[in-house]
PyMOL commands that place a pseudoatom at each C-alpha (Angstrom):
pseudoatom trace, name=CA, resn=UNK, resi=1, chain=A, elem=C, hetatm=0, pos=[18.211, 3.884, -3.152]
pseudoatom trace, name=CA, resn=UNK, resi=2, chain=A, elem=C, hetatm=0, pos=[21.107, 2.511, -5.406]
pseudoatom trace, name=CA, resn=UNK, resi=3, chain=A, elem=C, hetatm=0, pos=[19.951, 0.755, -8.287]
pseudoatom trace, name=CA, resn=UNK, resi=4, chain=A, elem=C, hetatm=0, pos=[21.600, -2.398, -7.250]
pseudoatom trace, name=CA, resn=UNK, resi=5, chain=A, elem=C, hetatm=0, pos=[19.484, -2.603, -4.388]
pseudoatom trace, name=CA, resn=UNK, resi=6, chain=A, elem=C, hetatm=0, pos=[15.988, -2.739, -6.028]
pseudoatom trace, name=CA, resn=UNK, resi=7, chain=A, elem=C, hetatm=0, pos=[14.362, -4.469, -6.494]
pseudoatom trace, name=CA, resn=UNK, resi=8, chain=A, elem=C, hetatm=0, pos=[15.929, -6.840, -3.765]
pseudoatom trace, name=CA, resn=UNK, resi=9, chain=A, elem=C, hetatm=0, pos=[15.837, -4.397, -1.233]
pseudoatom trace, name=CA, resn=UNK, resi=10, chain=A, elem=C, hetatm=0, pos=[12.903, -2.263, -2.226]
pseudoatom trace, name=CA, resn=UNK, resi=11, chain=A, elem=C, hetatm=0, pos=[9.380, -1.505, -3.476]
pseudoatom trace, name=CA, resn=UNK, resi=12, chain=A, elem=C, hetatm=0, pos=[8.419, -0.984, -6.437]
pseudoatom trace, name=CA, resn=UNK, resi=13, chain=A, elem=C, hetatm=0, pos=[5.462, 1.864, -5.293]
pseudoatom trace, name=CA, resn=UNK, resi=14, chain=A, elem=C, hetatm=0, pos=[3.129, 2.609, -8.936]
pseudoatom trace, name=CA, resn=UNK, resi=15, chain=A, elem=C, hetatm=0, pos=[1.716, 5.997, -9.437]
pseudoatom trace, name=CA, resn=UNK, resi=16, chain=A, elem=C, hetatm=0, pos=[-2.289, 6.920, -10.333]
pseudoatom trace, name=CA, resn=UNK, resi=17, chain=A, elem=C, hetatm=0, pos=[-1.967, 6.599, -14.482]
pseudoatom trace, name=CA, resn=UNK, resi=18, chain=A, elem=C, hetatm=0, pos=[-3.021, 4.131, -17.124]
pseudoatom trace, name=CA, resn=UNK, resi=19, chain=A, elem=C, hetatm=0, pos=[-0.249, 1.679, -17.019]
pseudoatom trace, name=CA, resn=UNK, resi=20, chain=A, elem=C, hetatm=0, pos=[-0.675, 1.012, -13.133]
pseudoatom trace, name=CA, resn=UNK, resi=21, chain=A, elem=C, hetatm=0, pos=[-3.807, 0.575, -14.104]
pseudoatom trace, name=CA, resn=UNK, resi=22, chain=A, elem=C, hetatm=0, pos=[-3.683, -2.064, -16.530]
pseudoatom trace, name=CA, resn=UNK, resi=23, chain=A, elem=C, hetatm=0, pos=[-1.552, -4.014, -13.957]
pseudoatom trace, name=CA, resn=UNK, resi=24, chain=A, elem=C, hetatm=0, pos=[-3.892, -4.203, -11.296]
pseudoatom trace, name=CA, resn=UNK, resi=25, chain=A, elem=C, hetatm=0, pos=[-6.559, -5.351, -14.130]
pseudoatom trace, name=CA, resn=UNK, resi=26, chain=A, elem=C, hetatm=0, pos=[-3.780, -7.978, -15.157]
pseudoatom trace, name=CA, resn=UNK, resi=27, chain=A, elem=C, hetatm=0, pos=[-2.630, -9.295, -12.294]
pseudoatom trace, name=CA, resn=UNK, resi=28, chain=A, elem=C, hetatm=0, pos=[-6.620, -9.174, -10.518]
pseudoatom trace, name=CA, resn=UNK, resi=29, chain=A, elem=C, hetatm=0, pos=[-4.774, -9.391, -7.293]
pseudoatom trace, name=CA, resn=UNK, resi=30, chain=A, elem=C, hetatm=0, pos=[-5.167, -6.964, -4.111]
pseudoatom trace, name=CA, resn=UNK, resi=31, chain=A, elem=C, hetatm=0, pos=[-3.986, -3.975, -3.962]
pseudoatom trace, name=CA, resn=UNK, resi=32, chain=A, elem=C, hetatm=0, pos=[-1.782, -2.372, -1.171]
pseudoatom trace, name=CA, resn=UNK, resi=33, chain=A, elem=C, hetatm=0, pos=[-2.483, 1.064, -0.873]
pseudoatom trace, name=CA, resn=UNK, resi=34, chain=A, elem=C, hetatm=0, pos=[-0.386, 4.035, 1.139]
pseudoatom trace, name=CA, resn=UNK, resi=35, chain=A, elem=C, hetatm=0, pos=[-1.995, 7.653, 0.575]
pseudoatom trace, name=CA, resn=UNK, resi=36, chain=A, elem=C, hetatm=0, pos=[1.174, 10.305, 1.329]
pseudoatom trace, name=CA, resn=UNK, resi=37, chain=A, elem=C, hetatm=0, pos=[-0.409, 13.094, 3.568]
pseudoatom trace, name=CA, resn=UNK, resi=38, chain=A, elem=C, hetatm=0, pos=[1.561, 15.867, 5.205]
pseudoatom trace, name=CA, resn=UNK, resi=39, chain=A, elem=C, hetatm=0, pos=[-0.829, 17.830, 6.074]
pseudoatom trace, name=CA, resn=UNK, resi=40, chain=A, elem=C, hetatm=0, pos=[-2.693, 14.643, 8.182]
pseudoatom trace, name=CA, resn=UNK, resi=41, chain=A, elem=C, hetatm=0, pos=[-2.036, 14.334, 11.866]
pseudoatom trace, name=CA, resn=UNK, resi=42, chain=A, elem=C, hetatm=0, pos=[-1.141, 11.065, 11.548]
pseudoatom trace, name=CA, resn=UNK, resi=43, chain=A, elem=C, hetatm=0, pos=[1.816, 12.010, 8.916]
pseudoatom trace, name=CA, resn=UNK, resi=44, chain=A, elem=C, hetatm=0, pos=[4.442, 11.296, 11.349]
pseudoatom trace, name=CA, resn=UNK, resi=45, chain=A, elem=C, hetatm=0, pos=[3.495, 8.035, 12.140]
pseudoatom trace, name=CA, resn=UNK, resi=46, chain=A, elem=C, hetatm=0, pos=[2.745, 7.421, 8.541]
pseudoatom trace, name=CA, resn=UNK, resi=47, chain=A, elem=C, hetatm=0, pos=[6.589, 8.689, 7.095]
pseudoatom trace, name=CA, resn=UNK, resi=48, chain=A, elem=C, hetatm=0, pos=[8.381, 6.141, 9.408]
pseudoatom trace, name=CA, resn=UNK, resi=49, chain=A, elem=C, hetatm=0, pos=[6.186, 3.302, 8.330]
pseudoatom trace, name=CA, resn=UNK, resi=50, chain=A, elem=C, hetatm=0, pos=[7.000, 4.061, 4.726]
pseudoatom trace, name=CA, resn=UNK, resi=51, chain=A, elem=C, hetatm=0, pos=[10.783, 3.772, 5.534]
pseudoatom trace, name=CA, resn=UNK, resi=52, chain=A, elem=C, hetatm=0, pos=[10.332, 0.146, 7.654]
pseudoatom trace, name=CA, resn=UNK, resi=53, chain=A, elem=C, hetatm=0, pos=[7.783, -0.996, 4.516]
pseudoatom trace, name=CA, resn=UNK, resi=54, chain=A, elem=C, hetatm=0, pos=[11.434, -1.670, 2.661]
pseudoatom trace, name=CA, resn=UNK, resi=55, chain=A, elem=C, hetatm=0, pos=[13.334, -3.917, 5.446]
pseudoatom trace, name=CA, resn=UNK, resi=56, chain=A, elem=C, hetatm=0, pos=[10.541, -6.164, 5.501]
pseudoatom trace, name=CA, resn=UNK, resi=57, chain=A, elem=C, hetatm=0, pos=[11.416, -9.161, 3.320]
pseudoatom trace, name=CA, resn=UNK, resi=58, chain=A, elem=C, hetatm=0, pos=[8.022, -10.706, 3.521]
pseudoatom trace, name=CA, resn=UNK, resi=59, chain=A, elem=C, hetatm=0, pos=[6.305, -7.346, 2.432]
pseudoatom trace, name=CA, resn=UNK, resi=60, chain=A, elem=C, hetatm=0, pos=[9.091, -7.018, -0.249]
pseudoatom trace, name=CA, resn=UNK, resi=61, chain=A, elem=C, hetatm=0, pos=[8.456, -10.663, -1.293]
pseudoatom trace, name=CA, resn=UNK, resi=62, chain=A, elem=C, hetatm=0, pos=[4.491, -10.344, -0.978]
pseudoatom trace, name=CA, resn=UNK, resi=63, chain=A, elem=C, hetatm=0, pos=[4.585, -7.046, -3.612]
pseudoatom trace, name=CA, resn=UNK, resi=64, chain=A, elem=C, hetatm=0, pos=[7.350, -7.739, -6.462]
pseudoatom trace, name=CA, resn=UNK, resi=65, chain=A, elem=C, hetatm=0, pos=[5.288, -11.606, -6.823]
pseudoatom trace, name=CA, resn=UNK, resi=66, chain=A, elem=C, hetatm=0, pos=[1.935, -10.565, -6.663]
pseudoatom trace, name=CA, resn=UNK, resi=67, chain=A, elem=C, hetatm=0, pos=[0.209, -7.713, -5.093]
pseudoatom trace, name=CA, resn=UNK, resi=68, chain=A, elem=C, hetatm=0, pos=[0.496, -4.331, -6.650]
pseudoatom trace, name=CA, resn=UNK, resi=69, chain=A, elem=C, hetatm=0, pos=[1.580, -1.500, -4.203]
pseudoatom trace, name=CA, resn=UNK, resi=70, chain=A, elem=C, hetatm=0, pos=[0.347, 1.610, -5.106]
pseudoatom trace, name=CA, resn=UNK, resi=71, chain=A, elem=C, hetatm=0, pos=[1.318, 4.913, -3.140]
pseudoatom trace, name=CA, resn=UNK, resi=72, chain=A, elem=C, hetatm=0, pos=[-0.333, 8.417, -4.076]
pseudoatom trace, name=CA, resn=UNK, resi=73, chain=A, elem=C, hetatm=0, pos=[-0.143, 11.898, -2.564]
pseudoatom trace, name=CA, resn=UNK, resi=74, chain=A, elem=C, hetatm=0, pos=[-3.163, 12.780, -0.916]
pseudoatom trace, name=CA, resn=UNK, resi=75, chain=A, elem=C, hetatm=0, pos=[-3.373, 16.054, -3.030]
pseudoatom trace, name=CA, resn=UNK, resi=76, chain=A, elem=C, hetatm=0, pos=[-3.605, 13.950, -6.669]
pseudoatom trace, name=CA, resn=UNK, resi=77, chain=A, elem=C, hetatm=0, pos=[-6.202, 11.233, -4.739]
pseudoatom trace, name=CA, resn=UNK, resi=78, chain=A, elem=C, hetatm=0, pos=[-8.357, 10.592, -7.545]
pseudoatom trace, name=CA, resn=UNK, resi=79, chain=A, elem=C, hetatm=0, pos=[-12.003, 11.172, -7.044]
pseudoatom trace, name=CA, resn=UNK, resi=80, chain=A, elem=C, hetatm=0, pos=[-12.577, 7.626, -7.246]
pseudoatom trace, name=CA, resn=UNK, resi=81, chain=A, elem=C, hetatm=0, pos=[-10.212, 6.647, -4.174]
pseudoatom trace, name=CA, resn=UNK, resi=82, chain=A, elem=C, hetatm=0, pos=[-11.721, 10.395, -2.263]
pseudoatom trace, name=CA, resn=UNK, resi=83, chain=A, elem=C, hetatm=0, pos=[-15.261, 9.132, -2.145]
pseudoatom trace, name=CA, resn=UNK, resi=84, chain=A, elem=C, hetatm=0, pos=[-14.274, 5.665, -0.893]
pseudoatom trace, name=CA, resn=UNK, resi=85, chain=A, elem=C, hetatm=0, pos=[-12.638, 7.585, 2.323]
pseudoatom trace, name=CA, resn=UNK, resi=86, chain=A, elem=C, hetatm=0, pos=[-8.348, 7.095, 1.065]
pseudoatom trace, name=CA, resn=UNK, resi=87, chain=A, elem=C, hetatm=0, pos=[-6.764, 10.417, 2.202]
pseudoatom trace, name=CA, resn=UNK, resi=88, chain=A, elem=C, hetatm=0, pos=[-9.657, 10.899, 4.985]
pseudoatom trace, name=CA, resn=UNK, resi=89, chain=A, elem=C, hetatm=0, pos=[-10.870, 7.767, 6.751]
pseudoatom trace, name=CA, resn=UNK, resi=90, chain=A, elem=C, hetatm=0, pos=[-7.832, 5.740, 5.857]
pseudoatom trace, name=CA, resn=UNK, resi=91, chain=A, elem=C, hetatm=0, pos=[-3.803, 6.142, 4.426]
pseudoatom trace, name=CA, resn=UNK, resi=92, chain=A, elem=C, hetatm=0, pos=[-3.222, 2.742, 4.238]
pseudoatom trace, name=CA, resn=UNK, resi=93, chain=A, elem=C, hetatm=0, pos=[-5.314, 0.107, 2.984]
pseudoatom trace, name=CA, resn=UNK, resi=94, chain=A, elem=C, hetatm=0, pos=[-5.586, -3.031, 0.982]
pseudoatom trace, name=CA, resn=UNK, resi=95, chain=A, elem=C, hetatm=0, pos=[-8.352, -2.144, -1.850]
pseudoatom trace, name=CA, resn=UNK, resi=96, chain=A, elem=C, hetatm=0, pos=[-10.286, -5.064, -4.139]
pseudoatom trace, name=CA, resn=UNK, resi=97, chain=A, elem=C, hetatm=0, pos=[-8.504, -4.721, -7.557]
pseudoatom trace, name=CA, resn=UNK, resi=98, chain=A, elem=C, hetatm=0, pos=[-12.416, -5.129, -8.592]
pseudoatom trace, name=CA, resn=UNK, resi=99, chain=A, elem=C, hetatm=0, pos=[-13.442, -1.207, -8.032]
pseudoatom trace, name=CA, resn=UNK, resi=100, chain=A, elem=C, hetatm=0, pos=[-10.548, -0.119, -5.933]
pseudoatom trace, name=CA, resn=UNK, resi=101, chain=A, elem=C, hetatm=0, pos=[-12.601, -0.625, -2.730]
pseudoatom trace, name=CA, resn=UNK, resi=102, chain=A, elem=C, hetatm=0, pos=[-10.804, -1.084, 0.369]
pseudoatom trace, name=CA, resn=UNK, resi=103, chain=A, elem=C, hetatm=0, pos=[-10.945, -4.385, 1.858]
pseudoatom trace, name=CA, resn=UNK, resi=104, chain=A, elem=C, hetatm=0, pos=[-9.010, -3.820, 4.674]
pseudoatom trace, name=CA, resn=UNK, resi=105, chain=A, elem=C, hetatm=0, pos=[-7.470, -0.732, 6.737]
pseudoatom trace, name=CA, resn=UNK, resi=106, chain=A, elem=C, hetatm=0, pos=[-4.669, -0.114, 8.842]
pseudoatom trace, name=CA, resn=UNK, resi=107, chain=A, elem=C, hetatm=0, pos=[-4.238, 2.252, 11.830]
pseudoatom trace, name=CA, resn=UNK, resi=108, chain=A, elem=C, hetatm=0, pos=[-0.654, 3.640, 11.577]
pseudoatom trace, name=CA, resn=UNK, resi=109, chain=A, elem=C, hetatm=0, pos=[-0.923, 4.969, 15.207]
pseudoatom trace, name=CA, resn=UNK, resi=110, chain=A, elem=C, hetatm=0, pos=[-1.985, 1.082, 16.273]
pseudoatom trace, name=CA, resn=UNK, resi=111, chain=A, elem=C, hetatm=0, pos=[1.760, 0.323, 17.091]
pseudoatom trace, name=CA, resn=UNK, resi=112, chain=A, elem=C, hetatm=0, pos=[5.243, 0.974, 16.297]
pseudoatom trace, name=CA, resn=UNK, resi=113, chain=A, elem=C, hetatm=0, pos=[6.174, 1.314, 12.468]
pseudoatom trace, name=CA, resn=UNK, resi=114, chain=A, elem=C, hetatm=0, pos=[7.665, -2.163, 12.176]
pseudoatom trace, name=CA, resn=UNK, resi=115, chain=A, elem=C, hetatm=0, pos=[5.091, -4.119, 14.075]
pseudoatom trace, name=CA, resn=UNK, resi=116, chain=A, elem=C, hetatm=0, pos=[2.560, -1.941, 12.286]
pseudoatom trace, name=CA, resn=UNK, resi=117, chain=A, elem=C, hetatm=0, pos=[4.494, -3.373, 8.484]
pseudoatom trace, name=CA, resn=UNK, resi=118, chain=A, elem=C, hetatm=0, pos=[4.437, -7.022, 9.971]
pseudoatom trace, name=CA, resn=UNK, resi=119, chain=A, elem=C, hetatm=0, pos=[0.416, -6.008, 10.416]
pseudoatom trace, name=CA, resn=UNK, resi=120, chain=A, elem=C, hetatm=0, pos=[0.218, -5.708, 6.975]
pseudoatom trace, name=CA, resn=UNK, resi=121, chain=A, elem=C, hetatm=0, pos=[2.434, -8.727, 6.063]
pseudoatom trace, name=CA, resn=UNK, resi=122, chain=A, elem=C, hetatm=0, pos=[-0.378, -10.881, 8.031]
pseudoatom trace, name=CA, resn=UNK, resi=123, chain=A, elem=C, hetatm=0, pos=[-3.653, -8.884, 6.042]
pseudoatom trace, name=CA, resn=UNK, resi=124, chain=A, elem=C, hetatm=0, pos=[-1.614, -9.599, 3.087]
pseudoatom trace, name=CA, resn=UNK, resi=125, chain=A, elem=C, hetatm=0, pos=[-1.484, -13.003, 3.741]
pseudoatom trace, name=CA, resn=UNK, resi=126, chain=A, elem=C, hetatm=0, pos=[-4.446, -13.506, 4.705]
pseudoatom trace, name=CA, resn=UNK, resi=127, chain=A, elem=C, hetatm=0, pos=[-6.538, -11.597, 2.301]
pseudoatom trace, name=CA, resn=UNK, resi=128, chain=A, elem=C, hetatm=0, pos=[-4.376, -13.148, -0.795]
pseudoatom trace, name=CA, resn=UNK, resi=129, chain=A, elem=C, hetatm=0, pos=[-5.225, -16.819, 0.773]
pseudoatom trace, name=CA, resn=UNK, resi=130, chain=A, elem=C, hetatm=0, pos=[-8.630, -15.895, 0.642]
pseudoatom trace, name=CA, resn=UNK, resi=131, chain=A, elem=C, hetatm=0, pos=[-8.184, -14.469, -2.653]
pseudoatom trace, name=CA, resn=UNK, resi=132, chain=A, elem=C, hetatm=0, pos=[-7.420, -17.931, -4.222]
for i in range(1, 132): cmd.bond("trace and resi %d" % i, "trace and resi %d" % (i + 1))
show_as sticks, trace
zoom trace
């Protein structure tokens, strides 16, 4: 991605460490979630959702303001995340910010990757109205 296109035209995905951290403690917002897993069946389905996450202005919109999006390969899952099923049960999720726990879970094989984004757009949504 060409660095005149982000953030406008991309996500800004954190990594497990201390700073990411201290931004979902900050912010105390939800948490999107996407656990990278080659080895997982489901991998296929997973890799072309990742690309249509991007082209979705409302998921774009719904990340840079508030939510943190956090994306981790499934080898360097921390135990924390393991026990609470990301990387088994679940690749994509929407976790509490209070303990990481996942709220909400998405089925990449529910629908096509862009219907399957707009999905999450509407969890989002609705999760972060609830939120308030």
């Amino acid at each position: 991605m060409a660095v005149p296109d982000f953030p406008d035209r991309g996500i800004l995905w954190q990594g497990w460490n201390d700073d990411t951290l201290r931004i979902i403690n900050d912010r105390q917002q939800p948490v999107l979630l996407f656990v990278r897993d080659d080895e997982s069946l489901v991998w296929p389905l997973l890799r072309e959702i990742f690309k249509a996450m991007p082209k979705n202005v409302k998921l774009r919109n719904l990340l840079h303001v508030g939510c943190p999006a956090l994306y981790i390969e499934a080898a360097a899952l921390p135990e924390q995340l393991k026990a609470l099923g990301a990387g088994s049960r679940y690749h994509i999720a929407i976790l509490s910010p209070s303990g990481l726990t996942p709220m909400v879970t998405v089925d990449p094989a529910a629908a096509k990757p862009a219907d399957i984004v707009d999905h999450i757009v509407l969890l989002l949504e609705r999760v972060l109205e609830a939120w308030r």
